[in-house]
DOVODREN-707260 format. One line per field, with one value per residue: residue in one letter; x, y, z of N, C-alpha, C in turn. Coordinates in Angstrom, 3 decimals, decimal comma, padded with zeros to 6 digits. Layout:
! residues N
resn <- (A	...)
nX <- (X	...)
nY <- (Y	...)
nZ <- (Z	...)
caX <- (X	...)
caY <- (Y	...)
caZ <- (Z	...)
cX <- (X	...)
cY <- (Y	...)
cZ <- (Z	...)
***
This chain:
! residues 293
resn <- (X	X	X	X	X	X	X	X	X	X	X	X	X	X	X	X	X	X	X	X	X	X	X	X	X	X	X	X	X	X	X	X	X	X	X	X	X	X	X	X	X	X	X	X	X	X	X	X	X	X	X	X	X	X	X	X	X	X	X	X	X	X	X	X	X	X	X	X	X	X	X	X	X	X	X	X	X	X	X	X	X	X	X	X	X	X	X	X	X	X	X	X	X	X	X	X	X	X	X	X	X	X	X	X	X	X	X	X	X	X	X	X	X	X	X	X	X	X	X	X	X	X	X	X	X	X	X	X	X	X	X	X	X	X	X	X	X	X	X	X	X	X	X	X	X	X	X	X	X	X	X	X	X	X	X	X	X	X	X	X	X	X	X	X	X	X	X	X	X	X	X	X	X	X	X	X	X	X	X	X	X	X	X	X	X	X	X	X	X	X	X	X	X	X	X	X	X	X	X	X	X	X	X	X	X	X	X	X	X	X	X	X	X	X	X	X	X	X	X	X	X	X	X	X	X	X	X	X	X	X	X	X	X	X	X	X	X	X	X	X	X	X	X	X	X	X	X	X	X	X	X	X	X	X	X	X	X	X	X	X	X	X	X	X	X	X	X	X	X	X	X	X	X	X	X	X	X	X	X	X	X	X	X	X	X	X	X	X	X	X	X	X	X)
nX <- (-025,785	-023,078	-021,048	-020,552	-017,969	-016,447	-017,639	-016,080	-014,041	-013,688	-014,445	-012,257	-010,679	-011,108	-010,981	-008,227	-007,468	-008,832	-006,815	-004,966	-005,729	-006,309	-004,035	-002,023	-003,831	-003,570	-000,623	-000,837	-001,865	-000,116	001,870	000,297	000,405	003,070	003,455	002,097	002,705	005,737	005,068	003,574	005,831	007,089	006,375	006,557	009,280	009,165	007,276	008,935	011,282	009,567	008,739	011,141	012,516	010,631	010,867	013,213	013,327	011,737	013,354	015,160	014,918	016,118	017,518	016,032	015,424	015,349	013,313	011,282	010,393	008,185	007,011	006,273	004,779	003,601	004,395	006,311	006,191	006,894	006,477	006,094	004,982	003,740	003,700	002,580	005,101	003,408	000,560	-003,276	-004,095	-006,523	-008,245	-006,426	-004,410	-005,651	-007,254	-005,725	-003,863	-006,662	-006,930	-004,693	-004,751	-006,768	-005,539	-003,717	-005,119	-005,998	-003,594	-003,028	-004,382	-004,253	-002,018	000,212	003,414	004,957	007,323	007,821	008,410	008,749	007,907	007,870	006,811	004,031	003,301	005,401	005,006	002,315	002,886	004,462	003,045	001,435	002,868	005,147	007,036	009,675	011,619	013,688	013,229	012,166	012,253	010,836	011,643	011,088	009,257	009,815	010,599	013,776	015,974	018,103	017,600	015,610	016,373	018,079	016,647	014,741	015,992	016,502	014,218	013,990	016,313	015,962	013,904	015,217	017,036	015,330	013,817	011,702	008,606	007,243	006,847	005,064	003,607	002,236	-000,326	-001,225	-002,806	-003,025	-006,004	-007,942	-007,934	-009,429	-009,993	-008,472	-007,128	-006,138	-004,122	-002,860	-000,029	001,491	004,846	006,502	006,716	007,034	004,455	003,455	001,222	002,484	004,141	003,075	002,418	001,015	000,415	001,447	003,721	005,009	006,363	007,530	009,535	011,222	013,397	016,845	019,406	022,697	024,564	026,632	028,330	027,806	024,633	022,977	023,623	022,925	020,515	019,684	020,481	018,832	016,574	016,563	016,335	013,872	012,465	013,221	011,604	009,120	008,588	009,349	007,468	005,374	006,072	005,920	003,095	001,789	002,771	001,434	-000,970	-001,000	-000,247	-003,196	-005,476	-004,880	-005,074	-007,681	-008,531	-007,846	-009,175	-011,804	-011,845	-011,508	-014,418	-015,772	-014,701	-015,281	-018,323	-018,541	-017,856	-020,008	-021,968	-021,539	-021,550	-023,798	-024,965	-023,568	-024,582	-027,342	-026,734	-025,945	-028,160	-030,187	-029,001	-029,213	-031,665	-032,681	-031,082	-032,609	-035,522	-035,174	-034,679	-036,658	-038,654	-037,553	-038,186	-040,900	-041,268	-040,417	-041,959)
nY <- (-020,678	-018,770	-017,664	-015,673	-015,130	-015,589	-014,167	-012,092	-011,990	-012,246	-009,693	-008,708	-009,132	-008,078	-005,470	-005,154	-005,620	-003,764	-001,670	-002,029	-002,231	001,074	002,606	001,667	002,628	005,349	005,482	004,829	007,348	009,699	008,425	008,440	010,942	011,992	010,106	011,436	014,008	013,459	012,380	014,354	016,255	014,911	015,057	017,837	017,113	015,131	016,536	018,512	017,076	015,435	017,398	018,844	016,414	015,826	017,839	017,573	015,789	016,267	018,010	016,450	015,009	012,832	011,400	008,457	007,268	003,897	003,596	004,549	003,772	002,165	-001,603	-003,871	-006,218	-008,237	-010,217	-011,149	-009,735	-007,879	-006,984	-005,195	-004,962	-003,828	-003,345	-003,703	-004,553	-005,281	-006,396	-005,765	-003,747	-003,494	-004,186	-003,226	-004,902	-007,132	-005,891	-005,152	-007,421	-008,979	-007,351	-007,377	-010,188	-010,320	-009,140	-010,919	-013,176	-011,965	-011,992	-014,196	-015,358	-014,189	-015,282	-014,111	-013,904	-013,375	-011,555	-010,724	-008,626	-008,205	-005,771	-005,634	-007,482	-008,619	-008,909	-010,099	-012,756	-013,377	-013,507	-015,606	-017,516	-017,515	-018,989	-017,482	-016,165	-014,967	-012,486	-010,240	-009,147	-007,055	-006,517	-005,502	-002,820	-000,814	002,406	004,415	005,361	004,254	005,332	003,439	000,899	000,291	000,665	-001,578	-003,965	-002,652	-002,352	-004,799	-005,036	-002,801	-003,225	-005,825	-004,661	-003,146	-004,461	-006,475	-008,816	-008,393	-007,167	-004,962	-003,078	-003,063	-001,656	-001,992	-000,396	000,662	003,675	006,668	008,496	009,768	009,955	008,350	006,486	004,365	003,711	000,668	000,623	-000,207	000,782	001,338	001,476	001,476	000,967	004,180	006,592	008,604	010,335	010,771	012,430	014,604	018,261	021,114	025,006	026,506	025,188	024,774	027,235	027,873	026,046	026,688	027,059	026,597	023,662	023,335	020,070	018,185	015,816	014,496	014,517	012,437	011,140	012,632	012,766	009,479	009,841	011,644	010,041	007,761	008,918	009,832	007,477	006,315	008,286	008,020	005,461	005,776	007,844	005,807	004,015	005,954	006,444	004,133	003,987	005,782	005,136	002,609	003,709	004,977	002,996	001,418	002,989	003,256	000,881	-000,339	001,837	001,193	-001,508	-000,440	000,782	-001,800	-003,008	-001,207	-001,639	-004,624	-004,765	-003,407	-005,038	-007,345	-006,452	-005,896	-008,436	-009,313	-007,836	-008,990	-011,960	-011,456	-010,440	-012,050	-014,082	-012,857	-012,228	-015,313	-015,976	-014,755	-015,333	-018,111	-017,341	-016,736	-018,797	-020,746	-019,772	-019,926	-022,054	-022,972	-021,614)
nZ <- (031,157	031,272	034,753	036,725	037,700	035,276	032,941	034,118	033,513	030,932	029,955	031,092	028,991	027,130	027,610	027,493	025,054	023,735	024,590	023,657	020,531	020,851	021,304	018,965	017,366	017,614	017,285	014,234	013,161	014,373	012,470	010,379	009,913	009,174	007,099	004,978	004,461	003,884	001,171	000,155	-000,213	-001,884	-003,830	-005,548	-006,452	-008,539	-010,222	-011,353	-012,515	-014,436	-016,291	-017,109	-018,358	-020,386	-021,875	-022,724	-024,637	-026,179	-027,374	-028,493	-031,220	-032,699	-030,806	-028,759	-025,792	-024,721	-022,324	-023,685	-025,725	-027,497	-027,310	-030,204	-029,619	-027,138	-024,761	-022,472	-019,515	-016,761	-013,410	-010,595	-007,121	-004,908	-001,730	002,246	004,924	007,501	009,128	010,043	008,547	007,346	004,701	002,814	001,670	000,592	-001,382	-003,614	-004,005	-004,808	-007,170	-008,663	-009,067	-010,885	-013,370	-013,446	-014,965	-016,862	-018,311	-018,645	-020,304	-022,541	-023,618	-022,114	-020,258	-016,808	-014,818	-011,635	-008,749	-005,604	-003,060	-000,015	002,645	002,769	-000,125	-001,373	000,224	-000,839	-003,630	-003,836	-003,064	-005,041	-006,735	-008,468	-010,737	-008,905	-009,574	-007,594	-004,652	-001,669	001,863	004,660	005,099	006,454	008,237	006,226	002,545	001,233	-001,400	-001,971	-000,794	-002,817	-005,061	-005,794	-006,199	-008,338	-010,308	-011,796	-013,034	-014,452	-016,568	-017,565	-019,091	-020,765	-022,131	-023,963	-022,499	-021,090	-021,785	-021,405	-018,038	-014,957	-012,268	-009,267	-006,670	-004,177	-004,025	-002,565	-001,271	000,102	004,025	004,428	002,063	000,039	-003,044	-005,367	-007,628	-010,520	-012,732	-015,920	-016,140	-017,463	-021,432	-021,121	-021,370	-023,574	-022,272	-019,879	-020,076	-021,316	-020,957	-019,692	-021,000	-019,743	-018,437	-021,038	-021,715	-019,595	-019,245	-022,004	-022,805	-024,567	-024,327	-023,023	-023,471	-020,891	-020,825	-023,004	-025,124	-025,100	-022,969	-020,688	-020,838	-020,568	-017,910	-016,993	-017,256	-016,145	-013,388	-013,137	-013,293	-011,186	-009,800	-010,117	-008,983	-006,325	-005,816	-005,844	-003,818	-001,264	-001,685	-001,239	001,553	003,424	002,611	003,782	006,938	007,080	006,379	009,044	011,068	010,731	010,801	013,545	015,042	014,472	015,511	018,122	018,603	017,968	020,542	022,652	022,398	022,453	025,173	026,726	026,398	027,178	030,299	030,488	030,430	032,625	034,624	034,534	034,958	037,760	038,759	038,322	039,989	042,667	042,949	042,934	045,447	047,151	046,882	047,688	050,465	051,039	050,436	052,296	054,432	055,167	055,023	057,686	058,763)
caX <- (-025,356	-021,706	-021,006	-020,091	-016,345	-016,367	-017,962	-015,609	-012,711	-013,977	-014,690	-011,046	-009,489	-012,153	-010,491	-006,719	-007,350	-009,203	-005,904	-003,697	-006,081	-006,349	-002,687	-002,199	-004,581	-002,580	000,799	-000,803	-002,448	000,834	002,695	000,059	000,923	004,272	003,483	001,244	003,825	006,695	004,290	003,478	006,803	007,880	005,375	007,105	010,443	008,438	006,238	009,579	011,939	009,286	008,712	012,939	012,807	009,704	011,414	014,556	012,597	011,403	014,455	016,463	014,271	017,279	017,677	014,869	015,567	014,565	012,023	010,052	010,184	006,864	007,029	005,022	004,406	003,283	004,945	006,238	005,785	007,587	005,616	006,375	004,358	004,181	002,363	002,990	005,342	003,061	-000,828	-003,703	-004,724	-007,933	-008,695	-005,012	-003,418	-006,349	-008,123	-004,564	-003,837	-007,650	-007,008	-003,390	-004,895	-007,911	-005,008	-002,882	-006,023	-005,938	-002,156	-002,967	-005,434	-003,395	-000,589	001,350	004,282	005,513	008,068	007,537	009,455	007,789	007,953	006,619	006,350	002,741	003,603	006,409	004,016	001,679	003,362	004,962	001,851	001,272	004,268	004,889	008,686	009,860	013,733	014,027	012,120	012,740	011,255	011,685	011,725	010,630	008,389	010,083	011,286	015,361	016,217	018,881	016,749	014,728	016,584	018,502	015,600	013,749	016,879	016,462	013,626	014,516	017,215	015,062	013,041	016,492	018,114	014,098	013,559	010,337	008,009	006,167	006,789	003,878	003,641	001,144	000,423	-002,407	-002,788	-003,663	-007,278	-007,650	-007,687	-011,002	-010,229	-007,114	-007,718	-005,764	-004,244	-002,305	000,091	002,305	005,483	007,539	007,006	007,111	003,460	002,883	000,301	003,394	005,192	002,030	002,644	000,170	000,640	002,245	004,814	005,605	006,428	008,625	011,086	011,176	014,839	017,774	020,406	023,824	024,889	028,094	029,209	026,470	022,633	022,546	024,000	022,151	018,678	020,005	020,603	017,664	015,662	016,646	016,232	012,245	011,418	013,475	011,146	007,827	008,766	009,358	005,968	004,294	005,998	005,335	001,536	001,431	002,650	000,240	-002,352	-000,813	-001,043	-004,153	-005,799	-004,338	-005,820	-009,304	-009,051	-008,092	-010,684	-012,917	-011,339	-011,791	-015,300	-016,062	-014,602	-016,522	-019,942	-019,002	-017,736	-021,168	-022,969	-021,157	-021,389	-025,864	-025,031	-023,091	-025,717	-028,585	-026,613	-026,036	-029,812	-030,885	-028,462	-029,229	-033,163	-033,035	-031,449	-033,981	-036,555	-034,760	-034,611	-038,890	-039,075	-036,830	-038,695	-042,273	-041,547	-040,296	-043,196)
caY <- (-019,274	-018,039	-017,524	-013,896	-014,733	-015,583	-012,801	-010,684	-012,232	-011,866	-008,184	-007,718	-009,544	-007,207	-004,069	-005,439	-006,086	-002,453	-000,912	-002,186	-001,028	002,139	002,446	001,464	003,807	006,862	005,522	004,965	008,502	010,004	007,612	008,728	012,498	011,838	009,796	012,082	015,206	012,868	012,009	015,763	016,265	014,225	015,239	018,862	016,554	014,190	017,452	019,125	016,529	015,073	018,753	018,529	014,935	015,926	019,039	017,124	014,273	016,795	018,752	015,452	013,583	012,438	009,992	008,054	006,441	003,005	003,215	005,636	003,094	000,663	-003,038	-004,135	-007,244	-007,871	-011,459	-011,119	-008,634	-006,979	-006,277	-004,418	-005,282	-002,955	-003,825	-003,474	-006,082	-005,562	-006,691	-005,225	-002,538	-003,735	-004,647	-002,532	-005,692	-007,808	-005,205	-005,231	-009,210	-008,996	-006,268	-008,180	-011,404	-010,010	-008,550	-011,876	-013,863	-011,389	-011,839	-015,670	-015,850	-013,201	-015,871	-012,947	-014,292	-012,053	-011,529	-010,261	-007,925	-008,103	-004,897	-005,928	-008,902	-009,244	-008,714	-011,478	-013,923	-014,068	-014,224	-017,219	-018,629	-017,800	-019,628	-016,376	-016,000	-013,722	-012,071	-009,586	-008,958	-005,788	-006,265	-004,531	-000,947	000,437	003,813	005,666	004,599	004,745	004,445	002,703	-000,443	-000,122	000,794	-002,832	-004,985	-002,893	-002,405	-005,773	-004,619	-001,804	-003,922	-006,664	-004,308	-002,485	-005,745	-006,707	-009,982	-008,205	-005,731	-004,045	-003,294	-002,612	-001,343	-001,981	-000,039	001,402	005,092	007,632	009,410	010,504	008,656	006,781	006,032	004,124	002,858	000,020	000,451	-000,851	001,399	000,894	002,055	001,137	002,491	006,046	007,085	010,167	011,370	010,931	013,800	016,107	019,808	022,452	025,866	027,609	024,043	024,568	028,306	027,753	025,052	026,573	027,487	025,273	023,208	023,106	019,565	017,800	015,635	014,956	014,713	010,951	010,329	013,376	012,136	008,348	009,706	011,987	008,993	006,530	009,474	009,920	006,490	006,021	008,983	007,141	004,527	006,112	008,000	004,672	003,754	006,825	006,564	002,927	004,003	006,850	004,283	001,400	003,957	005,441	002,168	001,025	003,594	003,255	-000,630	000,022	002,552	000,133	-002,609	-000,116	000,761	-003,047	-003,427	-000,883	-001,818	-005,572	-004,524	-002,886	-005,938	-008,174	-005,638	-005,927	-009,698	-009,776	-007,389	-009,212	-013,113	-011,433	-010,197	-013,241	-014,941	-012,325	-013,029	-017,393	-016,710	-014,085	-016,817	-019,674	-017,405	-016,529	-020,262	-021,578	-019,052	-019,962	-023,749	-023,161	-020,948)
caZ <- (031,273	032,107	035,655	036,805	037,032	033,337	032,187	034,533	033,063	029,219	030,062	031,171	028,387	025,986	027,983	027,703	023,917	023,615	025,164	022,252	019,562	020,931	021,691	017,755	016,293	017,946	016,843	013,263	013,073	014,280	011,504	008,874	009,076	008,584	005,405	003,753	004,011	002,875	000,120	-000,640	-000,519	-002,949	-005,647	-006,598	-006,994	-009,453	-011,364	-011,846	-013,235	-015,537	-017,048	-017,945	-019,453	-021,196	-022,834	-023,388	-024,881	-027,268	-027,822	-029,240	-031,530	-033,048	-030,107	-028,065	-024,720	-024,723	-022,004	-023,993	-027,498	-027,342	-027,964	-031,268	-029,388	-025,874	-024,568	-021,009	-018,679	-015,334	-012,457	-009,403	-006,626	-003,895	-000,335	003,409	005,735	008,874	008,318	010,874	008,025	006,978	003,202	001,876	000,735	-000,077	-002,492	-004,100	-004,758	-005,958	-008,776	-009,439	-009,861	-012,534	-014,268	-014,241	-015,564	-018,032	-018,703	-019,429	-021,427	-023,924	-023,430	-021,444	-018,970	-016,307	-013,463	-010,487	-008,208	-004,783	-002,191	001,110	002,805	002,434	-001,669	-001,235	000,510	-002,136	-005,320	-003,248	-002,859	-007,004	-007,805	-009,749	-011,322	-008,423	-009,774	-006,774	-003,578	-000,643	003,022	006,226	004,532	007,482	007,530	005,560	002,009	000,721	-002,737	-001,738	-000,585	-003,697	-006,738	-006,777	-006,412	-009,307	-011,693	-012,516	-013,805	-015,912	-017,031	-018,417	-020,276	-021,788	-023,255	-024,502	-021,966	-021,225	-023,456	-020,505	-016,680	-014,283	-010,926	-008,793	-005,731	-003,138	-004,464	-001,125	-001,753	001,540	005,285	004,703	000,871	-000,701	-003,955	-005,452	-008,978	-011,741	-013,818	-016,754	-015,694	-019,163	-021,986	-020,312	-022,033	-023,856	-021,238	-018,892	-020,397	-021,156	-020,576	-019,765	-021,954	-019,056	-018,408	-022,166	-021,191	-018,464	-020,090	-023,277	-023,740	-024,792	-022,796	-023,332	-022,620	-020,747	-021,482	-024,466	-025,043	-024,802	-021,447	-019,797	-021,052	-020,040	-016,550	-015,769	-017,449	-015,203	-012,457	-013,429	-013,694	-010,062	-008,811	-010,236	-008,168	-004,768	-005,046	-005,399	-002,383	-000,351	-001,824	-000,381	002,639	003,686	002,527	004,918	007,613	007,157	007,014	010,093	011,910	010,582	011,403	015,259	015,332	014,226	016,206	019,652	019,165	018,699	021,672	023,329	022,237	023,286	026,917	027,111	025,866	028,322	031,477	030,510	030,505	034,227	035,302	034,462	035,932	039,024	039,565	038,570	041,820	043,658	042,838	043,782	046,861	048,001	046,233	048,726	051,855	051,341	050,545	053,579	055,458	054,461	055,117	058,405	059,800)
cX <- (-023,992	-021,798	-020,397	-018,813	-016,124	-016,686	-017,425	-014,699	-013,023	-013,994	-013,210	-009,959	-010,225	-010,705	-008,940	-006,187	-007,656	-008,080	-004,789	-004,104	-006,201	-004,603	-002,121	-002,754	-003,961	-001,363	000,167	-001,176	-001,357	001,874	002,187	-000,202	002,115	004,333	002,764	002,353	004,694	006,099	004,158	004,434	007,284	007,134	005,907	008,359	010,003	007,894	007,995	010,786	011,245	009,145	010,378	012,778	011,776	010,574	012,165	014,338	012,233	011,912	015,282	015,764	015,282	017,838	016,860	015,584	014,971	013,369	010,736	009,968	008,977	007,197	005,929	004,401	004,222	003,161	005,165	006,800	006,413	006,564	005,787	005,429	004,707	003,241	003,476	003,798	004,605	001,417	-001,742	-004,194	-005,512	-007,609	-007,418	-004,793	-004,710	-006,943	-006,874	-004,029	-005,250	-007,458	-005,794	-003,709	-006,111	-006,690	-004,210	-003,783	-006,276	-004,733	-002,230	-004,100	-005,051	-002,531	000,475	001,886	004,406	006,306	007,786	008,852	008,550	008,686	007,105	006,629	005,554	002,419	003,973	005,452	002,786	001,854	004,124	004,169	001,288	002,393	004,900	006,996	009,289	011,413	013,964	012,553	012,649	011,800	011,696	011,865	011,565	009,800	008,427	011,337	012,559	015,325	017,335	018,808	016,201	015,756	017,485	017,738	015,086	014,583	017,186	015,491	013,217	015,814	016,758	014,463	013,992	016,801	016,607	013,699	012,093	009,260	007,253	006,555	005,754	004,380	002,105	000,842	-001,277	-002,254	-003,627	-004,613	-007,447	-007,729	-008,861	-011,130	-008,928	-007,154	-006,371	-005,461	-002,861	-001,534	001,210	003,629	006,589	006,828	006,617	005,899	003,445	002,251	001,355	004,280	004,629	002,405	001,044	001,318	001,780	003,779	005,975	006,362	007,669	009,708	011,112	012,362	015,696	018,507	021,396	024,053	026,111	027,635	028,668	024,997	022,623	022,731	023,672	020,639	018,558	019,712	019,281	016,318	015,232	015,915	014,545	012,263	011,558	012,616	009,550	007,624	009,046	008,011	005,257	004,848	005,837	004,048	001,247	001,411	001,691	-001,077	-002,113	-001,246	-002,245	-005,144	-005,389	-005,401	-007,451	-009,622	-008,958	-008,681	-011,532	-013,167	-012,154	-012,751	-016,131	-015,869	-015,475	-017,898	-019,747	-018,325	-019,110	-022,276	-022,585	-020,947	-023,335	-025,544	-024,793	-023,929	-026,970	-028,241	-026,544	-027,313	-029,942	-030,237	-029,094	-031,262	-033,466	-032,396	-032,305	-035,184	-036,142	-034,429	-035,913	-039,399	-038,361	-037,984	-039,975	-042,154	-041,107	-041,136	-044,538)
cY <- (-019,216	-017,706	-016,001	-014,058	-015,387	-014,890	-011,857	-010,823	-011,927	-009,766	-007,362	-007,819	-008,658	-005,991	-004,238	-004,969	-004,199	-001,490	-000,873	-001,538	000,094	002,715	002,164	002,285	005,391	006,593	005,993	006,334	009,668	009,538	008,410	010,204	012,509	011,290	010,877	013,123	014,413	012,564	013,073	016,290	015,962	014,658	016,510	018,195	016,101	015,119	018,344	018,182	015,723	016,336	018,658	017,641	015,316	016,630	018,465	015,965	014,704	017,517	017,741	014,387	012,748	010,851	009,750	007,064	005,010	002,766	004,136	004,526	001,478	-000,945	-003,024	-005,315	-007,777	-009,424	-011,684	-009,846	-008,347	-006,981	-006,177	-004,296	-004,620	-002,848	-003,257	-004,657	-005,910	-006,279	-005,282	-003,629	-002,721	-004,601	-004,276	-003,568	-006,600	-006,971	-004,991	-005,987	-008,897	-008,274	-006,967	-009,614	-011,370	-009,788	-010,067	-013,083	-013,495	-012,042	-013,788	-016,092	-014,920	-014,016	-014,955	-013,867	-013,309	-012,697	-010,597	-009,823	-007,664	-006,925	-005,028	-007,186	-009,363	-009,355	-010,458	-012,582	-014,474	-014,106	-015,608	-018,377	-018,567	-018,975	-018,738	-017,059	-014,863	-013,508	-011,483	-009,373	-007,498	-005,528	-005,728	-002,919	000,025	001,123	004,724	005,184	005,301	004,558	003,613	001,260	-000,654	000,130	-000,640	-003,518	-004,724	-002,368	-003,372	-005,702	-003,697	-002,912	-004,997	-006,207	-003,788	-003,514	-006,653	-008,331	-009,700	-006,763	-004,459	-003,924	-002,403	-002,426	-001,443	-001,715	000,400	003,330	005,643	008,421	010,427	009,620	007,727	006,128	005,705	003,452	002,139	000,629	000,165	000,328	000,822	001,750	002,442	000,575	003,477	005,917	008,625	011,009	011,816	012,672	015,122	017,016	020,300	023,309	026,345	026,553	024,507	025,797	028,354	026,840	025,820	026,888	025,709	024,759	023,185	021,498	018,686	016,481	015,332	014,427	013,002	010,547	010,968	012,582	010,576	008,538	010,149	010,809	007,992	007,248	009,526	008,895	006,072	006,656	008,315	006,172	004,615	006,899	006,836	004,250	004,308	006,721	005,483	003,483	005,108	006,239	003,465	002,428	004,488	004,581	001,215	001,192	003,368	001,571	-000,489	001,044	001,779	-000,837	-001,664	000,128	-000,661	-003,098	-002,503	-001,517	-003,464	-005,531	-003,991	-003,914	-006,960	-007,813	-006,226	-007,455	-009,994	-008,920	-008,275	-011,477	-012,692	-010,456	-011,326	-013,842	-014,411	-012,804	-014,278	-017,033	-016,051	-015,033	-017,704	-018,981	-017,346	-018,276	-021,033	-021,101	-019,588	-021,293	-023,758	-022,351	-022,094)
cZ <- (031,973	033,639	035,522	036,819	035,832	032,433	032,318	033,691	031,150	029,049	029,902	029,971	026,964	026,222	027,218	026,068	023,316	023,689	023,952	021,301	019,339	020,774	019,480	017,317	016,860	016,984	015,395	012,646	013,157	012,402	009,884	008,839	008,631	007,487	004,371	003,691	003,682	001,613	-000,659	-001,206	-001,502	-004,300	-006,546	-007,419	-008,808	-010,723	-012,443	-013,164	-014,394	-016,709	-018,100	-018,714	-020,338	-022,558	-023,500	-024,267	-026,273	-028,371	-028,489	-029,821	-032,279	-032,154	-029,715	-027,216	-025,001	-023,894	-022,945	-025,445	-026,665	-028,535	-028,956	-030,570	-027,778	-025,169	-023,286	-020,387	-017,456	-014,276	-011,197	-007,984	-005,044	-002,250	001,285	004,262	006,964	008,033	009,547	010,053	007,080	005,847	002,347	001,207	000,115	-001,232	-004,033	-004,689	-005,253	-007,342	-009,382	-009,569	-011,180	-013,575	-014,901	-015,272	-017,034	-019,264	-019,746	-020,678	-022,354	-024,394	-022,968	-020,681	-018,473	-014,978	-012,760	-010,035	-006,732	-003,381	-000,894	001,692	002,602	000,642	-001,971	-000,816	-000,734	-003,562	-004,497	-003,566	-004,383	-007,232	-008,671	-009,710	-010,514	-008,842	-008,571	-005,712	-002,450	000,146	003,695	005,829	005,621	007,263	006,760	004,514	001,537	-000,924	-002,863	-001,679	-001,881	-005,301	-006,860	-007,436	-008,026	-010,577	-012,794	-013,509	-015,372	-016,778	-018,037	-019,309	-021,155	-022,443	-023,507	-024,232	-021,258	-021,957	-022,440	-018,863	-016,217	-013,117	-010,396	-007,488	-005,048	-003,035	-002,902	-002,107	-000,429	002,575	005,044	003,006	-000,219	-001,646	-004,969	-006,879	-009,308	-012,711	-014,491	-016,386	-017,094	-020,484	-021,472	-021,428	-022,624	-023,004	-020,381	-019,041	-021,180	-021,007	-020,862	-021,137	-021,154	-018,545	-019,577	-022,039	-020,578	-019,004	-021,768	-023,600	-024,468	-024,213	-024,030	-022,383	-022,569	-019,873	-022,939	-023,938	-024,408	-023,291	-020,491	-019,808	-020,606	-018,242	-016,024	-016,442	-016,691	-013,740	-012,206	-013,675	-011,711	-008,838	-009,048	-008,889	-006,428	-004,679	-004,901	-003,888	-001,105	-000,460	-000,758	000,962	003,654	003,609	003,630	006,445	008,303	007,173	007,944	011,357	011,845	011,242	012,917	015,753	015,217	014,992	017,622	019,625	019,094	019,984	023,150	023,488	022,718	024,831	027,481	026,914	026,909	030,067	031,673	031,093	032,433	035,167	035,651	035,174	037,599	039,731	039,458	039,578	042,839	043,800	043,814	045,130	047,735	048,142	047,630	049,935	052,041	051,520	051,887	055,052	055,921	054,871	057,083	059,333	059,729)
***
């Protein structure tokens, strides 16, 4: 059995450890209101400018963007890989490499290739550890993402799929549900989908006039093309991040009432060594006593 200063000292290094997680689950709780309203934020940007490209998509069949034209043939692949550089937020990145390695198992046994584009350090680390074909990578982002940081890395991307060195780009990212539920997924980012550019009745309504455009059709629908695929790509990384800190918090919640419940399990313990001392030497003064009467 442990001696009482070993149990004191485990107790304090319980408390010390308790102080950080707690200390952590404030910051992240703070951190993850600020992601979810940058997140909300960003979604009228995203509803409004796909509504335009939609219209304008529809207004000039005459031309077709290349991300919106589908490969007949499905050879090698893009993929955008979007994670956190800290760790300490549970299952986020592992539930993430699990769903991106079903998919690449997939990818091989189709005979698919693909390149990678890794967002994150914890992204970057394990396509490393794939061996994957990484072209571009972008760590250190901080809390709060730029497009500045991100549109080189993933132009390579668009770029590859424009001059037809790959048929498909994916993104793959930790979608926000709410604080106790971030679910991992997989979308096709290139070819732009039909569903993508959907309208309600009352959508169809509201855009329904005509544009005048300058300098012409092609190089407006080029720009806000590039602009809506650039805004796809910053909600996934606002989604991630609202997920990174929302499981943060739930893990050093988790983390501090461990540490409660074993400071309370090791307090019973130094209770119950120092009755029992206190016990033997009562025991060995009755017995000292008892031998010397």
């Amino acid at each position: 059995m442990p001696s009482t200063k070993e149990i004191r000292l485990q107790i304090k290094s319980v408390r010390n450890t308790r102080k950080i997680t707690k200390a952590m689950e404030m910051v992240s709780a703070s951190k993850m209101r600020k992601a979810q309203e940058r997140m909300r934020r960003a979604r009228p940007y995203g509803d409004k400018i796909r509504n335009i490209v939609a219209h304008l998509a529809q207004s000039n069949p005459e031309y077709r963007h290349p991300f919106v034209l589908k490969r007949s043939t499905l050879r090698n692949v893009g993929l955008i890989l979007v994670s956190t550089d800290k760790g300490l937020c549970g299952g986020l990145n592992t539930n993430i490499q699990r769903a991106i390695l079903a998919r690449i198992k997939q990818w091989e046994a189709d005979g698919v290739k693909f390149q990678a584009t890794a967002i994150g350090n914890r992204g970057l680390g394990f396509m490393q550890r794939l061996n994957a074909d990484i072209v571009s990578s972008v760590v250190q982002f901080g809390d709060q993402p730029h497009m500045d940081k991100l549109i080189g890395p993933i132009k390579l991307q668009f770029d590859a799929y424009a001059e037809g060195r790959v048929d498909a780009v994916f993104i793959a990212y930790s979608r926000f549900i709410n604080t106790m539920k971030q679910e991992p997924t997989i979308e096709q980012l290139l070819p732009l989908s039909a569903e993508r550019f959907a309208q309600t009745e009352a959508e169809k309504r509201a855009y329904s006039w005509d544009y005048l455009y300058e300098p012409d059709a092609q190089r407006v629908i080029d720009e806000l093309m590039m602009r809506y695929v650039e805004a796809l790509i910053y909600q996934s990384v606002a989604e991630n991040l609202a997920s990174e800190q929302s499981a943060r918090m739930v893990a050093m919640k988790s983390a501090s009432d461990n540490a409660d419940k074993l400071i309370d399990e090791l307090q019973l313990v130094l209770n119950k060594t120092r009755q029992a001392g206190i016990t033997k030497e009562i025991s060995e003064i009755v017995g000292g006593a008892a031998a010397i009467g």
